[in-house]
C-alpha positions in Angstrom: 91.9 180.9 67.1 93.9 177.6 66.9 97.8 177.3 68.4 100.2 174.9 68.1 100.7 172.1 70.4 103.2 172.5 72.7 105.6 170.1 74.5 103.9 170.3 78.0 100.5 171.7 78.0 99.3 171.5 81.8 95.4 171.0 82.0 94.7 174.0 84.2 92.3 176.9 83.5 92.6 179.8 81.6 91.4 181.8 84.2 93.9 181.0 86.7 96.8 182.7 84.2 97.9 179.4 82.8 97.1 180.1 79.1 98.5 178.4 76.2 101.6 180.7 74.6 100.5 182.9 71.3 101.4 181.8 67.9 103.2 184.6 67.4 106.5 184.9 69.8 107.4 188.4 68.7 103.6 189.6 70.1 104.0 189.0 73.2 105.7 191.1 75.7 109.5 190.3 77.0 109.6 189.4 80.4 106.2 187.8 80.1 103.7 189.2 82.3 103.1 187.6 85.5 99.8 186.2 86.3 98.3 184.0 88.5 99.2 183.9 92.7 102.3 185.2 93.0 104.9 182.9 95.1 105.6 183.2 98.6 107.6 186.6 99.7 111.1 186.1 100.3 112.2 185.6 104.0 115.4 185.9 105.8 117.3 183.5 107.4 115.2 181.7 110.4 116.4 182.5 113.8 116.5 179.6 116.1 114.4 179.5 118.8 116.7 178.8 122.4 116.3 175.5 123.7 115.0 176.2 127.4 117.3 174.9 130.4 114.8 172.9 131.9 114.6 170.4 129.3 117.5 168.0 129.0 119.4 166.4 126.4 118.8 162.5 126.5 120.7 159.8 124.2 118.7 159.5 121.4 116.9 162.5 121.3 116.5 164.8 118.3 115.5 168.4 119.5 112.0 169.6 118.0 110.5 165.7 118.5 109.5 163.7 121.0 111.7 161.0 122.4 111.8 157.6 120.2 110.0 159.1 117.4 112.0 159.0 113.9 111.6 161.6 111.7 109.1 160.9 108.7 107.4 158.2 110.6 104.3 158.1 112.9 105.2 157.0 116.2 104.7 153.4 117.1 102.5 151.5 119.1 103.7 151.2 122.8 105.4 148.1 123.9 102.3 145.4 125.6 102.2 145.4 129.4 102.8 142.5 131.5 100.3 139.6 130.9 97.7 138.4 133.1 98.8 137.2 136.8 98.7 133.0 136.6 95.2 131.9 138.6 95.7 131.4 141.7 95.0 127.7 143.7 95.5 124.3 141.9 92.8 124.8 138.9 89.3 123.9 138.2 88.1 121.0 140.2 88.0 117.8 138.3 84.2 116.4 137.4 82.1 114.3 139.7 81.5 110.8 138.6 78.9 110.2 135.3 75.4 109.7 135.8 74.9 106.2 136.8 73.9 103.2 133.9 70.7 102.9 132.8 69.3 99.9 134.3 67.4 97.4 132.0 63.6 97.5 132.3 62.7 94.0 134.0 60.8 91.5 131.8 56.8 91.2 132.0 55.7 88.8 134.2 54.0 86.1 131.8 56.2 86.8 128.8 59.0 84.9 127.1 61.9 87.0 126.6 62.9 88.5 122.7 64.8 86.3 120.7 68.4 87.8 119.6 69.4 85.1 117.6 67.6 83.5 114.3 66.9 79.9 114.3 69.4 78.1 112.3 73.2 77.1 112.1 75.2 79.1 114.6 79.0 78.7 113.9 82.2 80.2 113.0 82.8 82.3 109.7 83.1 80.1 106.8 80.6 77.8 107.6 82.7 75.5 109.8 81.2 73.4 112.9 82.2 74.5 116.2 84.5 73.0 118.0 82.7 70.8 120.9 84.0 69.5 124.2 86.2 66.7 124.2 85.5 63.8 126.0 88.2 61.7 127.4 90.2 58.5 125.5 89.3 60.8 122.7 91.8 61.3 119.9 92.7 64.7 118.9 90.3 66.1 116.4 87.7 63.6 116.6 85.8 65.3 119.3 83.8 66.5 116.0 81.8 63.9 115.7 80.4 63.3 119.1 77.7 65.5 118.7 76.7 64.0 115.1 74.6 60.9 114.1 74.9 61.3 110.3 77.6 63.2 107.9 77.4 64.2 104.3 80.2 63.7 101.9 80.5 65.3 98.7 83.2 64.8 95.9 84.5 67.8 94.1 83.9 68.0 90.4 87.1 68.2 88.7 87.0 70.3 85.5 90.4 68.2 83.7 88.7 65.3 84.8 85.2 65.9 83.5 86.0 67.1 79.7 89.7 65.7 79.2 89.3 62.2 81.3 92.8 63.1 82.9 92.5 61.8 86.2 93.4 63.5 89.5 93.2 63.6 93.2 90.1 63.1 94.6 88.9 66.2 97.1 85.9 65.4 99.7 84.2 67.7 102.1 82.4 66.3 104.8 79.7 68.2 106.3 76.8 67.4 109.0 73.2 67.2 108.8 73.4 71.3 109.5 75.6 71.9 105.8 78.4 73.1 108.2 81.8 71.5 107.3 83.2 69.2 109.6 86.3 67.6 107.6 88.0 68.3 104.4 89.6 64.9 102.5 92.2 65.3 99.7 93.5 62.1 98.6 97.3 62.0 98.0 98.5 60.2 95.1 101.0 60.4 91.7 99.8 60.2 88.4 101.2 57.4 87.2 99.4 55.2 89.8 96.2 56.9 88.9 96.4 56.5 84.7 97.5 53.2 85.5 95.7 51.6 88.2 92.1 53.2 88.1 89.7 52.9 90.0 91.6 50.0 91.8 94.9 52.2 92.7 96.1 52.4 96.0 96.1 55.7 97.7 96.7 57.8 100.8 94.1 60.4 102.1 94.2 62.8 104.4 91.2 63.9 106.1 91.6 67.8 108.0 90.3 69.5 109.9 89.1 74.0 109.5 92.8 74.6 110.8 94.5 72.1 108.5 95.7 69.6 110.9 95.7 66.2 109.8 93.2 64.4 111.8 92.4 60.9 110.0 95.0 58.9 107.6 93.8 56.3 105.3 95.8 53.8 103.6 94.3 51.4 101.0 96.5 48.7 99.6 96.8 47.7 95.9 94.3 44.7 95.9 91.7 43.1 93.6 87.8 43.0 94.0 86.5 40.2 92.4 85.2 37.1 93.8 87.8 35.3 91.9 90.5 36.8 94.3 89.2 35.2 97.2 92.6 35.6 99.1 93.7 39.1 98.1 90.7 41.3 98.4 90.2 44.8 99.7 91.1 46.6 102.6 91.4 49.9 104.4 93.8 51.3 107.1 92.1 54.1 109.5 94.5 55.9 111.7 94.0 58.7 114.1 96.0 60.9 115.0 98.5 59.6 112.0 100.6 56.7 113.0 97.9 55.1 115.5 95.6 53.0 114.2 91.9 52.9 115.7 89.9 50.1 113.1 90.0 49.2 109.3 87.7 47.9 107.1 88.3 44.3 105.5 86.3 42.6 102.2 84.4 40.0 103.1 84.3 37.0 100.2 80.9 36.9 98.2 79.3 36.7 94.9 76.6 38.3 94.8 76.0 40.9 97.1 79.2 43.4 98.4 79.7 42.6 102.2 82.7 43.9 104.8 83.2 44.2 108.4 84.4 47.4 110.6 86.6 45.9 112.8 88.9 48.2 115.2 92.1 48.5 117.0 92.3 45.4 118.5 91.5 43.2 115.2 87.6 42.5 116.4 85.0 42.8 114.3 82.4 45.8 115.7 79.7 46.4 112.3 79.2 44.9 109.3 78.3 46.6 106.1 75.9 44.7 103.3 75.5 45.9 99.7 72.6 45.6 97.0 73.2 43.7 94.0 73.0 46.2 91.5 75.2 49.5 92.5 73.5 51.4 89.3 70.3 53.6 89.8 68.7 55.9 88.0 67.1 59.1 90.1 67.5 57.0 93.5 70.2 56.8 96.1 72.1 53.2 96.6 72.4 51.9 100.3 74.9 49.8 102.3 73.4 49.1 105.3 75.6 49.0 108.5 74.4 46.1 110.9 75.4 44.9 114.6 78.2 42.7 114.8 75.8 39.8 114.3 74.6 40.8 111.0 71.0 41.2 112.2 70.3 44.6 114.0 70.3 47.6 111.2 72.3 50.5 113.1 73.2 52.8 110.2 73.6 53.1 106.4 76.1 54.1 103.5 74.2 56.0 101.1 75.2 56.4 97.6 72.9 59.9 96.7 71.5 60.8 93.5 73.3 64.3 92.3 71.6 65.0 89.3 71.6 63.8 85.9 74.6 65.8 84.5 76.7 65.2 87.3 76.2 61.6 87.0 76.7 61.0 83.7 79.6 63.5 82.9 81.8 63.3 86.2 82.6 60.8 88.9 81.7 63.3 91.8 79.5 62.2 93.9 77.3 62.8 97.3 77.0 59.7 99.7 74.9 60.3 103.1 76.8 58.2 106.3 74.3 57.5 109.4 74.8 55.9 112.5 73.8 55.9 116.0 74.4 59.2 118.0 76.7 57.2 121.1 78.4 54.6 118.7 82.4 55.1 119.3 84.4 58.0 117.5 87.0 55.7 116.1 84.3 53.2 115.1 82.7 56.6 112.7 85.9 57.4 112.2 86.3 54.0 110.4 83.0 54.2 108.6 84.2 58.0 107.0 87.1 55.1 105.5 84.3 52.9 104.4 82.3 55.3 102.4 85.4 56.5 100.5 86.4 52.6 100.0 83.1 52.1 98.3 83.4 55.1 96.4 86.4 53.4 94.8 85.4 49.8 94.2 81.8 51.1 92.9 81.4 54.6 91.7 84.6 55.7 90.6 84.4 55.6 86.8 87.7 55.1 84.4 88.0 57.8 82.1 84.6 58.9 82.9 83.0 55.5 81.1 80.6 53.7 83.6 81.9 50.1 84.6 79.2 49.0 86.9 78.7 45.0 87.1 75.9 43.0 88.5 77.3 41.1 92.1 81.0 40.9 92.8 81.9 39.3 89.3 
């Protein structure tokens, strides 16, 4: 038998007296029948219990609980205790002193000892020569080349230069026989002089050293080559530091072979320096021998190297190899650096890349 649903139908068991209401109202008896557990009876007015005399009212206190308890709350944890006492005495002892250093383990008798450096240049970063001792009555910079019997010098190429022909200051670095760099040369010159003048143009260079301190000046005059300029040939002004000058290199008159003297402070004349005929080669280096002051002892040589076929025929950059004896006099190789870059000029440095190489000094 199906009833309707009511408003609040509580999910309790019919056998507990919680029933659904009949579908009829009228059937059912008025006052409903009561089922289930009948409430609790009815009581009368609790009589409180006396307090007894022994136990004393405190601030705070609410009678039937226990001091500091709030009613509908557990009580609370008791306050923490003091901390621990502070140790007692001046702390831990500090530690003893560290095991002592291992000692090395003493070399074999009959052995060499290890090698902890590879064979080779040893030098500052960058591939720079280090700095020797100077000696004394040495200038400022040349202590370099005290402890060097031969230098390499070779030209920068010059991108403008080599595909336009625009020409521009010539750059140099001078290494020793080791590849480490020694000087760096950077000649100092307008551009009108150089379009104008050529090869033949008077310049300036500076030659410096890894910390950019000028340590050689050079000065070439505007002059003429040929041998029919007897009285107005070349020349070439070495100075070092800047402003004191320690040689120069003067063009002796010829026709057919190049010749000049290394001459120093004083005006004396200390090498000389012979050319070939012919300064053009092919895969071969061109030499300018240094002699003794009497033109018969061979002491060094100017080398003009071979760099390879491109290099030769589409830029002016070239190598050249300087050698001379090991105690010769740092102003006299000084003056010889000027030399090389003087007959760079008068013989290998091409006019709007076009070679211009004559037989002699015609």
């Amino acid at each position: 038998m199906s009833h309707k649903q009511t408003p609040y139908s509580p999910n309790f068991p019919p056998s507990q007296g919680y029933a659904p209401p009949p579908d009829d109202p009228k059937s059912s008896p008025y006052p409903p029948a009561q089922t289930g557990y009948p409430g609790p009876p009815p009581t009368q007015n609790p009589v409180p219990m006396p307090m007894p005399q022994s136990v004393q009212m405190q601030p705070g206190f609410q009678p039937g609980f226990q001091p500091g308890f709030q009613p509908g709350f557990a009580p609370g944890y008791p306050q923490p205790g003091p901390g621990y006492p502070q140790p007692q005495g001046a702390g831990y002892p500090q530690p003893g002193p560290g095991y002592p250093q291992p000692q090395g383990y003493p070399q074999p008798q009959g052995y060499p000892a290890p090698v902890v450096q590879q064979p080779g240049a040893q030098g500052p970063p960058g591939g720079w020569m280090p700095v020797p001792q100077a000696p004394t009555n040495c200038p400022p910079g040349l202590e370099y080349l005290t402890m060097v019997d031969k230098l390499l010098v070779h030209q920068k190429v010059e991108l403008l230069e080599a595909f336009v022909g625009f020409e521009t200051n010539n750059k140099y670095t001078i290494k020793n026989s080791l590849g480490q760099k020694v000087f760096y040369a950077v000649e100092d010159n307008d551009c009108c002089t150089r379009m104008c003048c050529g090869p033949n143009r008077p310049f300036d260079m500076k030659i410096m050293d890894n910390f950019q301190n000028e340590i050689i000046h050079l000065y070439r005059p505007l002059a003429c080559d040929s041998c029919f300029c007897p009285c107005w040939l070349q020349s070439l002004e070495v100075s070092s530091p800047p402003g004191t000058v320690i040689g120069s290199i003067q063009q002796q008159w010829s026709i057919c072979k190049p010749e000049f003297v290394i001459k120093d402070a004083a005006g004396d004349v200390v090498l000389r320096i012979k050319g070939p005929v012919c300064t053009f080669s092919i895969c071969g280096d061109i030499e300018f021998k240094v002699y003794s002051r009497d033109g018969e002892t061979k002491v060094g040589k100017i080398s003009k190297q071979w760099s390879g076929l491109a290099r030769e025929m589409f830029t002016d950059s070239d190598y050249f190899g300087i050698s001379f004896p090991l105690d010769l006099d740092v102003k006299i190789k000084a003056v010889l650096i000027g030399a090389c870059f003087l007959i760079d000029f008068m013989f290998f440095e091409k006019a709007g890349n076009k070679e211009s190489d004559r037989p002699g000094m015609l």
